[in-house]
C-alpha positions as CSV (number, residue, x, y, z in Angstrom):
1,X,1.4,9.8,0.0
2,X,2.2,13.4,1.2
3,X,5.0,13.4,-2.0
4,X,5.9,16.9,-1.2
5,X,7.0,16.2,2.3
6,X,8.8,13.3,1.3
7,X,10.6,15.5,-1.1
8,X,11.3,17.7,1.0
9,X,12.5,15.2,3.7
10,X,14.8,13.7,0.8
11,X,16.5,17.1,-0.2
12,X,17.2,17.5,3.4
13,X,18.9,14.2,3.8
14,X,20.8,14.9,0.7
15,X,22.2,18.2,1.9
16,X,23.1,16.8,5.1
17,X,24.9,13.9,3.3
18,X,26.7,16.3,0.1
19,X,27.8,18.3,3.5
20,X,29.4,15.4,5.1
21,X,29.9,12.7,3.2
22,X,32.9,11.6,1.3
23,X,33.1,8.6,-1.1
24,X,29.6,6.7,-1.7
25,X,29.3,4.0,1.3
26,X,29.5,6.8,3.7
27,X,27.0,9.2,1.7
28,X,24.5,6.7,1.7
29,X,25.0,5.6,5.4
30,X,24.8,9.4,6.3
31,X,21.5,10.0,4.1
32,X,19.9,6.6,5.0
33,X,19.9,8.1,8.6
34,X,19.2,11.5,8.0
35,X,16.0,10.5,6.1
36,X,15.2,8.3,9.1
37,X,15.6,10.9,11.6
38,X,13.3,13.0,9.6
39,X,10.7,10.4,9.3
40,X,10.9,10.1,13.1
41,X,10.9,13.6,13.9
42,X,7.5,14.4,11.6
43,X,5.9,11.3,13.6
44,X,6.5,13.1,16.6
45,X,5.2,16.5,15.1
46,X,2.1,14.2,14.3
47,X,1.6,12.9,17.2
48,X,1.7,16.4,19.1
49,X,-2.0,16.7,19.1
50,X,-2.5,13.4,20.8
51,X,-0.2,14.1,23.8
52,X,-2.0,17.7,24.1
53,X,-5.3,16.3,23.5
54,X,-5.1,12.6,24.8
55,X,-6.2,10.9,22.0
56,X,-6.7,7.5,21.6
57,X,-3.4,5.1,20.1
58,X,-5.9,4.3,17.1
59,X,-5.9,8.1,16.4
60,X,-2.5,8.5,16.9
61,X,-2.3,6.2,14.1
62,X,-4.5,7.7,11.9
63,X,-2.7,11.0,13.2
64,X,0.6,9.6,11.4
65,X,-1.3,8.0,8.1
66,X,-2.7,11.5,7.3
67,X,0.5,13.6,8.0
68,X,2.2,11.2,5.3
69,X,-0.6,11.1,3.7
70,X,-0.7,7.2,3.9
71,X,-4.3,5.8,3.1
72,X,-4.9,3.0,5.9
């Protein structure tokens, strides 16, 4: 896995939460969908190519595996 993104996506979600939340149950809800938001948002920055290119869904996948830097 791509550990620096997912550090970096973490320490954003933190900030957002330490900026916002007050008392843990809320911290955690606000982080949990921070981090989520993230995630979703680097999918679609992944998946750029293929709307500008017309790749194939299977490449779109592969698109997302690499930008995590998942193995398949």
């Amino acid at each position: 896995m791509n550990q620096d993104l997912i550090d970096k996506l973490t320490e954003q979600a933190q900030k957002y939460a330490d900026d916002w939340g007050k008392g843990e149950s809320v911290w955690t809800d606000l982080f949990d969908s921070k981090f989520a938001e993230l995630i979703v948002k680097e999918c679609a920055k992944a998946l750029n190519p293929m709307l500008r290119d017309m790749i194939s869904r299977g490449e779109a996948v592969d698109l997302i595996l690499k930008h995590f830097g998942v193995e398949p």
